[in-house]
Biopython code that builds the backbone (N, CA, C, O; Angstrom):
import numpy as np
from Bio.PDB.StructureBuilder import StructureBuilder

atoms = [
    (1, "UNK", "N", (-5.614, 17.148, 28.321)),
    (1, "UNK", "CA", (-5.133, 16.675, 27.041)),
    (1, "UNK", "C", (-6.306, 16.206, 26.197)),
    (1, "UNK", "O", (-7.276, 15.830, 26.856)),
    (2, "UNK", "N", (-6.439, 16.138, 24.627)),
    (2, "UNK", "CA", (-7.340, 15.807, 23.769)),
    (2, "UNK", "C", (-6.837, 14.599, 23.657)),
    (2, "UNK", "O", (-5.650, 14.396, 23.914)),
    (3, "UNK", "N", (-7.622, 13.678, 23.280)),
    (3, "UNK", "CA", (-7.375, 12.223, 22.450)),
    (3, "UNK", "C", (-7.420, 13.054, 21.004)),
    (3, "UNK", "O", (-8.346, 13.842, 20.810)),
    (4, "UNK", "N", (-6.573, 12.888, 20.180)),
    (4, "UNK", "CA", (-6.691, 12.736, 18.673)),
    (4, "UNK", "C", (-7.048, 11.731, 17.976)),
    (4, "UNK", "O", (-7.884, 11.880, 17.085)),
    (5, "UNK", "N", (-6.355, 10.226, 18.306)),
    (5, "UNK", "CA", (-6.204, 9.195, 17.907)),
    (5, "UNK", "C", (-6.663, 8.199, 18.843)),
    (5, "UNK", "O", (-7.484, 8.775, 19.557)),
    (6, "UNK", "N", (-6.540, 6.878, 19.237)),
    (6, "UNK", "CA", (-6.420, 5.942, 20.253)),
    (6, "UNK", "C", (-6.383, 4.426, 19.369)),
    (6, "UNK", "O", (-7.390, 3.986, 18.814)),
    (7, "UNK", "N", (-5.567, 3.999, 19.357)),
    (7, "UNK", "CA", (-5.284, 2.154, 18.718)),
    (7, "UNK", "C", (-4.995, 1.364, 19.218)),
    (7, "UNK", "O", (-4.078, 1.745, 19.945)),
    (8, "UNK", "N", (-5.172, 0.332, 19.363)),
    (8, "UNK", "CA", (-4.440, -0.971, 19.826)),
    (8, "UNK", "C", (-3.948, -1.627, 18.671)),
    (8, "UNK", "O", (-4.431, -1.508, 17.545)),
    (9, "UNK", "N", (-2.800, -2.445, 19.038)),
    (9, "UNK", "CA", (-1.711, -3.003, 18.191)),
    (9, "UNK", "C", (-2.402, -4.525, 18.254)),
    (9, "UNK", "O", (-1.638, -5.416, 17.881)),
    (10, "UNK", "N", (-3.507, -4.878, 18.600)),
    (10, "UNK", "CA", (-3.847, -6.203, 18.123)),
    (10, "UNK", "C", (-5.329, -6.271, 18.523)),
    (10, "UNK", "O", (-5.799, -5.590, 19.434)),
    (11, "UNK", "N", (-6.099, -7.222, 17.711)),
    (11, "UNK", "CA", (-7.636, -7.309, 18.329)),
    (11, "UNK", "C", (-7.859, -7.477, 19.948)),
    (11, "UNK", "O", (-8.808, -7.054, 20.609)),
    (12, "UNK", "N", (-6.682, -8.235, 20.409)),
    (12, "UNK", "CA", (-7.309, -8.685, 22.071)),
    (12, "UNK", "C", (-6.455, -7.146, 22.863)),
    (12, "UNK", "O", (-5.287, -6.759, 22.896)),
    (13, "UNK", "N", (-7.563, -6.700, 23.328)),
    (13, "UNK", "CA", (-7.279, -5.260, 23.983)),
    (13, "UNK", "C", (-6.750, -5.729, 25.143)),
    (13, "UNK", "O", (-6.764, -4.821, 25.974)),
    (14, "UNK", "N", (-6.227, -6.870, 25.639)),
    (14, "UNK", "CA", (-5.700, -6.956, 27.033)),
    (14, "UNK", "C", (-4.170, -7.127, 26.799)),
    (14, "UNK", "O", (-3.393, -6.553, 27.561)),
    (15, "UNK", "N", (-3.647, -7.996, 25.638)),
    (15, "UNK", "CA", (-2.561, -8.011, 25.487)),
    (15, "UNK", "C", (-1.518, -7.494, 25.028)),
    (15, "UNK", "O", (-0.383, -7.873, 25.315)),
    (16, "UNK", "N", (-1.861, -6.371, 24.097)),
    (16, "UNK", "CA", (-0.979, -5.558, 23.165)),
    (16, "UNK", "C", (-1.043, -4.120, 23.860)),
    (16, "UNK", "O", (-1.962, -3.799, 24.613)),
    (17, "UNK", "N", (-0.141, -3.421, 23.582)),
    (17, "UNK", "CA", (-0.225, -2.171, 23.762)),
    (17, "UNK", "C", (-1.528, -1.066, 23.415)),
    (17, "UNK", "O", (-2.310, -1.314, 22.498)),
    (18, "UNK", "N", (-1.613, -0.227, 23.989)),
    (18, "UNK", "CA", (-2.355, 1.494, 22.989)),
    (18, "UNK", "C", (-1.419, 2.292, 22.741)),
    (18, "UNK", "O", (-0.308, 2.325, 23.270)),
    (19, "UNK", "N", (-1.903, 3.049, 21.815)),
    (19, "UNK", "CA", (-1.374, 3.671, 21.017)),
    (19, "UNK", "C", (-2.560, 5.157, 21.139)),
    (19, "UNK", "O", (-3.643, 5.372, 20.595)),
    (20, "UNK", "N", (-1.871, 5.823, 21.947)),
    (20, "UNK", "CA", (-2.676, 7.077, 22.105)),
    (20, "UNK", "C", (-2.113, 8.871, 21.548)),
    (20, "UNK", "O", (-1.460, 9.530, 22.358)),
    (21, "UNK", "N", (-2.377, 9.340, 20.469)),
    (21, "UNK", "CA", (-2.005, 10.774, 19.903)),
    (21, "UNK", "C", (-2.506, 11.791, 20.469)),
    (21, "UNK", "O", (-3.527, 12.109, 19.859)),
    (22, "UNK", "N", (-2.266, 12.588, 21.489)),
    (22, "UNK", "CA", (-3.030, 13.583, 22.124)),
    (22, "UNK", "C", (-2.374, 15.262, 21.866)),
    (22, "UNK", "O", (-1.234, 15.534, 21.491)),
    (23, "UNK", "N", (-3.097, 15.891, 22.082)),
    (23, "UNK", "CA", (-2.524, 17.263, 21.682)),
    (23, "UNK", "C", (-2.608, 18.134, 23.436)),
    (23, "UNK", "O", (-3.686, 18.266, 24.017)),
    (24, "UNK", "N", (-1.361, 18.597, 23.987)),
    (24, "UNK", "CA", (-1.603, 18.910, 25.514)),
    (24, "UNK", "C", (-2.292, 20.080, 25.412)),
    (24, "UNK", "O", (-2.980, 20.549, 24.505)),
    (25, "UNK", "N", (-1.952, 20.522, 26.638)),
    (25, "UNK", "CA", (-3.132, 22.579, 26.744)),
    (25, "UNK", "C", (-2.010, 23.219, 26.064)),
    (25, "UNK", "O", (-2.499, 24.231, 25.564)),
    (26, "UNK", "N", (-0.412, 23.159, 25.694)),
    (26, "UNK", "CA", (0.186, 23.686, 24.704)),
    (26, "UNK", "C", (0.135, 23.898, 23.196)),
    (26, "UNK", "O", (0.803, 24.629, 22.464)),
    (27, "UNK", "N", (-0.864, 23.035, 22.946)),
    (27, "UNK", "CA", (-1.065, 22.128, 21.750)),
    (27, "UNK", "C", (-0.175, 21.444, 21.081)),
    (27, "UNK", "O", (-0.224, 21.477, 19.851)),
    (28, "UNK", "N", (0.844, 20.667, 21.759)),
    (28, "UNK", "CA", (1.858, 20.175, 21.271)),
    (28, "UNK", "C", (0.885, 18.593, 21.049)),
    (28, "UNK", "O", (-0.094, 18.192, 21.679)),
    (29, "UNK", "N", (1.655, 17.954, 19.872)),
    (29, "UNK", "CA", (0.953, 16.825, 19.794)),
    (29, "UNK", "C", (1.937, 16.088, 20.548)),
    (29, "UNK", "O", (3.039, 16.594, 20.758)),
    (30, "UNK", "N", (1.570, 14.665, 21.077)),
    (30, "UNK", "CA", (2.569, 13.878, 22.167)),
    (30, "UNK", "C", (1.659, 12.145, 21.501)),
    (30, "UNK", "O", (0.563, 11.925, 20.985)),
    (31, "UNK", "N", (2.918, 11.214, 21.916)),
    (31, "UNK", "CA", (1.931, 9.782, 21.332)),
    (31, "UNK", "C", (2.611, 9.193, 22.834)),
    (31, "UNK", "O", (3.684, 9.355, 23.415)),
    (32, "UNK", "N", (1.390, 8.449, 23.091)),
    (32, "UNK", "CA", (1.574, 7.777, 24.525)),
    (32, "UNK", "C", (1.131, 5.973, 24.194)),
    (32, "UNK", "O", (0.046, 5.506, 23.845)),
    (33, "UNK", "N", (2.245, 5.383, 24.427)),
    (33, "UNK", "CA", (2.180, 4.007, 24.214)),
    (33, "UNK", "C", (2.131, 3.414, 25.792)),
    (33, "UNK", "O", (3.030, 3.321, 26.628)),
    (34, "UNK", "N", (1.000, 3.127, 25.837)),
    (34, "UNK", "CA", (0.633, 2.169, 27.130)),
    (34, "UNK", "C", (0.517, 0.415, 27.357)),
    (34, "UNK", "O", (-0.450, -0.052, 26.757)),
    (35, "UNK", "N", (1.198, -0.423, 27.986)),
    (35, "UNK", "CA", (0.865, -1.606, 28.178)),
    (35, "UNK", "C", (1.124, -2.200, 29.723)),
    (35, "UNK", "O", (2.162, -2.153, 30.383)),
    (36, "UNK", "N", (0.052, -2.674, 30.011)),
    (36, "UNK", "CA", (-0.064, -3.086, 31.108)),
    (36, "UNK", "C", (0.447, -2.147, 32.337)),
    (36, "UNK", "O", (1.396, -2.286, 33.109)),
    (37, "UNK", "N", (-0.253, -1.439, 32.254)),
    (37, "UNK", "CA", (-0.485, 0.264, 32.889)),
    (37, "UNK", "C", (0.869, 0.803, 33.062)),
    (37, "UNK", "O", (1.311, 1.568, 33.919)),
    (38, "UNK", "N", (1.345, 0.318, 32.207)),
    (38, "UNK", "CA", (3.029, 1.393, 31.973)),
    (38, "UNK", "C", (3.227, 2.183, 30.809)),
    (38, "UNK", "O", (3.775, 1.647, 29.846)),
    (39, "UNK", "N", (2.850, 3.437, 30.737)),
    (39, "UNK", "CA", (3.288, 4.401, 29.881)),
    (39, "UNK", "C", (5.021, 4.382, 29.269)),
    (39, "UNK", "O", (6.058, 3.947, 29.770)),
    (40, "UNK", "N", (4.781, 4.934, 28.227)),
    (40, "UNK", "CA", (6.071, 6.049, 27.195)),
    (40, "UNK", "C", (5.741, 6.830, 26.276)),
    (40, "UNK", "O", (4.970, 6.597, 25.345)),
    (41, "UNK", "N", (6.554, 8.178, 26.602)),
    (41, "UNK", "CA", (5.900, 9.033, 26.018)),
    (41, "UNK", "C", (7.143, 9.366, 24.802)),
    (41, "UNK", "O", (8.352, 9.175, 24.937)),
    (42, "UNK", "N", (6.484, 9.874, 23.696)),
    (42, "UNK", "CA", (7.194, 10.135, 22.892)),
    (42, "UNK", "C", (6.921, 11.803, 22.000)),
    (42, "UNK", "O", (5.837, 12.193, 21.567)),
    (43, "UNK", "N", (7.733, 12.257, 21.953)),
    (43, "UNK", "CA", (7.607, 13.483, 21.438)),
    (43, "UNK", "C", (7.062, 13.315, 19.641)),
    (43, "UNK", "O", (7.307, 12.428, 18.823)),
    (44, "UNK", "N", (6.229, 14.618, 19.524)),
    (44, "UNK", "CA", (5.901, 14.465, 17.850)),
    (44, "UNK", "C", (7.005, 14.079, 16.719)),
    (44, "UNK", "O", (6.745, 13.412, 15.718)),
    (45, "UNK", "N", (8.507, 14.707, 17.106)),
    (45, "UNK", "CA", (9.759, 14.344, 16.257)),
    (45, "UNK", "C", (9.700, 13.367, 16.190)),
    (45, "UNK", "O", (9.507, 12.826, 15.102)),
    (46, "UNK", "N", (9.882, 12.473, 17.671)),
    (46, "UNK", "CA", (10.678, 11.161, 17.938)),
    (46, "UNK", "C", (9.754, 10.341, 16.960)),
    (46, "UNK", "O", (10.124, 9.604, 16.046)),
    (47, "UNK", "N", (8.094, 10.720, 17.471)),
    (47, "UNK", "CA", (7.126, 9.435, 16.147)),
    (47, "UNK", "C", (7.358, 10.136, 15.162)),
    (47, "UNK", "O", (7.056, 9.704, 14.050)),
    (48, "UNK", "N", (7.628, 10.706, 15.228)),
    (48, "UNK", "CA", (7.508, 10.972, 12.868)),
    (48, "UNK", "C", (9.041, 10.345, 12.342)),
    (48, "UNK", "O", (9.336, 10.169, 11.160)),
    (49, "UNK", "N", (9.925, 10.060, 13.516)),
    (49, "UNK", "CA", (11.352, 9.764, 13.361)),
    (49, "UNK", "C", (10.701, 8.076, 12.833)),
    (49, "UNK", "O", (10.689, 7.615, 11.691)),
    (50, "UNK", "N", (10.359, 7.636, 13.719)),
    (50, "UNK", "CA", (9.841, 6.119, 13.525)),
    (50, "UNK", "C", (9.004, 5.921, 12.404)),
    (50, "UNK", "O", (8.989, 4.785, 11.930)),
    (51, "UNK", "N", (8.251, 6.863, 11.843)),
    (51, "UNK", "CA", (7.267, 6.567, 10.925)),
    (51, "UNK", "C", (8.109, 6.926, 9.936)),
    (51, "UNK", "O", (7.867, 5.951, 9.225)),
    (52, "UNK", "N", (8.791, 7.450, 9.402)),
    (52, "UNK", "CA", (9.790, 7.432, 8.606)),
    (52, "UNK", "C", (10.850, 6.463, 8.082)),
    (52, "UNK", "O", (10.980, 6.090, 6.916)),
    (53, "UNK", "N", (11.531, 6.147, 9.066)),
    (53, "UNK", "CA", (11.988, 4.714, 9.149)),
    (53, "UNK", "C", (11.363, 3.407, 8.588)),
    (53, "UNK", "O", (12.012, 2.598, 7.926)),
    (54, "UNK", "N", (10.004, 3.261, 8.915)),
    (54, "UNK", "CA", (9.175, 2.657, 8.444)),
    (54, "UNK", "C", (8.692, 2.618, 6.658)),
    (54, "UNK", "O", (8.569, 1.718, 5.827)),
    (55, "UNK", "N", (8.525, 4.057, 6.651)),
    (55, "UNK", "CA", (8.302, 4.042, 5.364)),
    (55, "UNK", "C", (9.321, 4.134, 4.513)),
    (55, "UNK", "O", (8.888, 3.842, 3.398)),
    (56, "UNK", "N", (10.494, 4.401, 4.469)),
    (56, "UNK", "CA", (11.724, 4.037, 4.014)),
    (56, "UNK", "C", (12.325, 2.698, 3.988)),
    (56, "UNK", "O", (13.372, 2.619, 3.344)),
    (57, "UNK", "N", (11.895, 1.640, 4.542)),
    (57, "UNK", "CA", (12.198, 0.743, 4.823)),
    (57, "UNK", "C", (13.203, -0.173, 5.797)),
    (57, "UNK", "O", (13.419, -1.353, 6.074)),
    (58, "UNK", "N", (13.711, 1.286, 6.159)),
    (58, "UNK", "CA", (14.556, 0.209, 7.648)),
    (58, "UNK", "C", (14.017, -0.351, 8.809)),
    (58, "UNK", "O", (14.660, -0.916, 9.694)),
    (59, "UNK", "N", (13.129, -0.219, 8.779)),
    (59, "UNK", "CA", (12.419, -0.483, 9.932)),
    (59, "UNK", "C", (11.155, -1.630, 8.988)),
    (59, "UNK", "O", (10.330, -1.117, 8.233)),
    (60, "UNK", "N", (11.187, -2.472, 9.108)),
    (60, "UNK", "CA", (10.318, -4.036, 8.654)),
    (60, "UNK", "C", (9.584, -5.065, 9.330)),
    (60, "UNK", "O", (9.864, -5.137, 10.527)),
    (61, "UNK", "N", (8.757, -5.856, 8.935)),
    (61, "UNK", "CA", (7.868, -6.794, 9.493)),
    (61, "UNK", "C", (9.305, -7.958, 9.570)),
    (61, "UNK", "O", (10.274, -8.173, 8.841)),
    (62, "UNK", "N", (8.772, -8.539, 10.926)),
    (62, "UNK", "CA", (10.137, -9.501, 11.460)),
    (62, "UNK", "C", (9.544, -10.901, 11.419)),
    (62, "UNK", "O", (10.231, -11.871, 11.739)),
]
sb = StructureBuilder()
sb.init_structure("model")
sb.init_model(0)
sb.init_chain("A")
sb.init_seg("    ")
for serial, (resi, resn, name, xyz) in enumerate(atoms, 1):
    if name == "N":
        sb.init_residue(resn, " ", resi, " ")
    sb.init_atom(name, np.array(xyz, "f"), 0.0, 1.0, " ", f" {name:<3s}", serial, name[0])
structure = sb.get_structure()
């Protein structure tokens, strides 16, 4: 798999999640959210489903 991307959701890299965009040997893109060595994987739909949400506004700072 390629890294495309790689983030963490807060300055202290021990406590927050990553946020990893990779493209497999299919070249499908895939986003892998890791915390505290537990993966979820999410398909390219499912994040663009969420990033959408977001930018539409149902989805908000709490």
């Amino acid at each position: 798999m390629e890294v495309i991307k790689k983030l963490t959701l807060c300055s202290s890299a021990s406590c927050c999640p990553d946020i990893e965009v990779v493209k497999d040997e299919n070249g499908e893109f895939k986003v892998i959210l890791e915390e505290n060595g537990q993966k979820m994987e999410l398909s390219k739909d499912a994040w663009n489903i969420l990033v959408n949400y977001i930018k539409t506004g149902e989805l908000t700072e709490l």
